[in-house]
Steps between C-alpha positions, in 0.01 A plus 500: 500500500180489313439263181337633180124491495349193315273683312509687107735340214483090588615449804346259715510346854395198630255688763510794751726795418851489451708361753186550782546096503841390624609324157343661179470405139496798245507460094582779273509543131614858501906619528422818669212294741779225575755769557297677738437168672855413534620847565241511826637132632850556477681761280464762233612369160392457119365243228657477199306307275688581148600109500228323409145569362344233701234644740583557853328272791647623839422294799612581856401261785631723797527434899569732761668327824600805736770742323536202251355513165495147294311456161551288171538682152431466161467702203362213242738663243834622458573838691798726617477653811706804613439631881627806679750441825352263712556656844385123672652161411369276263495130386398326235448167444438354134259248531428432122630615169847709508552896602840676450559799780754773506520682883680821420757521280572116537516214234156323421446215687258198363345306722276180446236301711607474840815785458409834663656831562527762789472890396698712790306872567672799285515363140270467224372182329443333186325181370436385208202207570438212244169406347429261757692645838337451794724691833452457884558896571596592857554813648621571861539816645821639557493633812312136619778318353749663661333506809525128494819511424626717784316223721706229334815722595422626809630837388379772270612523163816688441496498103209466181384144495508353158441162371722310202280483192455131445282327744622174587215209584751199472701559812358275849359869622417579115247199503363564825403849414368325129244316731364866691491645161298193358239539793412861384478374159261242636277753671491728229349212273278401799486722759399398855488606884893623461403834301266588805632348811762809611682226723552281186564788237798618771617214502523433112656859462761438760580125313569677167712814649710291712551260202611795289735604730606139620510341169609789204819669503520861578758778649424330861514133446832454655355652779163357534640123449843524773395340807508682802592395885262269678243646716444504871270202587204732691464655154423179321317342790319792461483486146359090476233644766371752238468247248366266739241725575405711173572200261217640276661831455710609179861446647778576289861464670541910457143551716606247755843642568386782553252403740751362701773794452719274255655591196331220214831330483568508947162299480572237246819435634376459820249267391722279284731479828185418717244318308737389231225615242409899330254674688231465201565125478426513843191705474376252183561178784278642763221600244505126360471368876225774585296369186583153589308545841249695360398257236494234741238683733310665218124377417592412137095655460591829614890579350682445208915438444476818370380715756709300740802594282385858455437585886839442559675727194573193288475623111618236254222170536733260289776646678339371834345193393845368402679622827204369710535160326880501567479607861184204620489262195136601396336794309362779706097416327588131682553648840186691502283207342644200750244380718601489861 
């Protein structure tokens, strides 16, 4: 999918054309320009700008990571928005001001800073935005997500997946998932190495599908959640090796199962029986005691925390720097700056 060219009628980008650069700023001051914008990042649908006679100031700043498309939204003015069936899923997150969205035939649903929504494929969508609504807008592919979720199952899919309407961030998996979507928010405002480092953009894709899957409720969740029977021990022997080994890669528990011939939920078990700890939280441990021993070798002239942190798939600095401080009682810039 192609954006709309920056050129003619206002628009404006930051530099380069349109979405050349892995996260991309575009302004617009014209509905059929912003439509056309829109309509080329994630679906076909129209303006309606009868509410107000304030002037219209769209702003998109838009990320592609893989089959994932991320960007925040704003109109700078009231607007309803009507789109045709979606035939991927959608979420949106308000991050400012309030939006009320129908899916189909459904009630409206009004959602405030921090409350989000998740659009199933097959139905249309409307939105009414407020002067000042900003939205995180996510789109996943359909066939990805359900790709993903036929890892998590170990099966195919024997029926539509669909999602309830109401996302829920306040639930232990809720919150966990709040702190992947708050990373993309943070790289859309200032993007770095994650937009073009394929290892790291993977990686950040696989974080927000599996949180989707693991954390909202949908026609499989009963499924995806029930525990299944230990695994053998070769498989998770096998399993800790990988990790061991690739630490820098972008594991989720779905790609490392199936690496080792596991159903998602054969692994985990088998790791809580074994290791008495997820296979992620295990993965997270060995990263912290890689960096650990790389920060105490490194020539503080030559590194930084950062690309310490980085070679070994580690996304979220504050993140880090707090685990790093729990794990060895010192920040991770201290390691790297003690004189042997």
């Amino acid at each position: 999918m192609t954006a709309a060219a920056a050129g003619g009628r206002g628009a404006s980008q930051d530099e380069g054309e349109p979405w050349e650069t892995p996260c991309t700023r575009l302004v617009s001051g014209d509905r059929d320009e912003a439509e056309q914008i829109i309509t080329q990042l994630y679906l076909p649908h129209r303006l309606d700008l009868s509410g107000s006679a304030a002037p219209l100031r769209m702003e998109v700043s838009g990320l592609r990571l893989g089959a994932l498309t991320a960007s925040r939204l704003t109109y700078g003015r009231r607007v309803d928005l009507r789109t045709a069936d979606a035939e991927n899923f959608h979420v949106n997150i308000t991050l400012r001001g309030r939006a009320a969205s129908r899916s189909g035939s459904g009630e409206p649903v009004a959602t405030g800073p921090g409350e989000g929504l998740v659009f199933s494929p097959g139905e249309p969508a409307e939105i009414s935005w407020s002067t000042d609504c900003e939205q995180l807008c996510l789109m996943i592919p359909k066939a990805c997500l359900e790709a993903e979720l036929e890892r998590l199952l170990g099966r195919p899919l024997r029926e539509r997946l669909s999602f309830d309407f109401a996302a829920d961030l306040h639930s232990p998996l809720g919150q966990r998932w709040r702190v992947v979507l708050d990373l993309l928010v943070a790289e859309l405002d200032h993007p770095t190495d994650i937009g073009r480092n394929p290892h790291l953009g993977r990686h950040l894709e696989g974080l927000v599908m599996d949180g989707l899957l693991l954390g909202q409720r949908h026609s499989y969740s009963g499924a995806v959640t029930r525990v299944g029977p230990a695994a053998p021990n070769p498989a998770i022997t096998r399993a800790v090796e990988l990790l061991e080994e690739r630490p820098s890669e972008p594991w989720t528990t779905s790609r490392l199962a199936a690496e080792v011939h596991l159903s998602p939920r054969a692994l985990q078990a088998g790791f809580r029986r074994d290791l008495g700890t997820p296979p992620m939280m295990y993965l997270r441990q060995i990263r912290l005691r890689r960096a650990h021993q790389m920060l105490k070798q490194a020539d503080r002239d030559a590194t930084t925390v950062r690309a310490v942190a980085v070679s070994l798939g580690i996304l979220h600095m504050g993140r880090f720097a707090a685990a790093y401080r729990s794990a060895f009682g010192e920040s991770p810039s201290d390691t790297l700056n003690r004189l042997v």
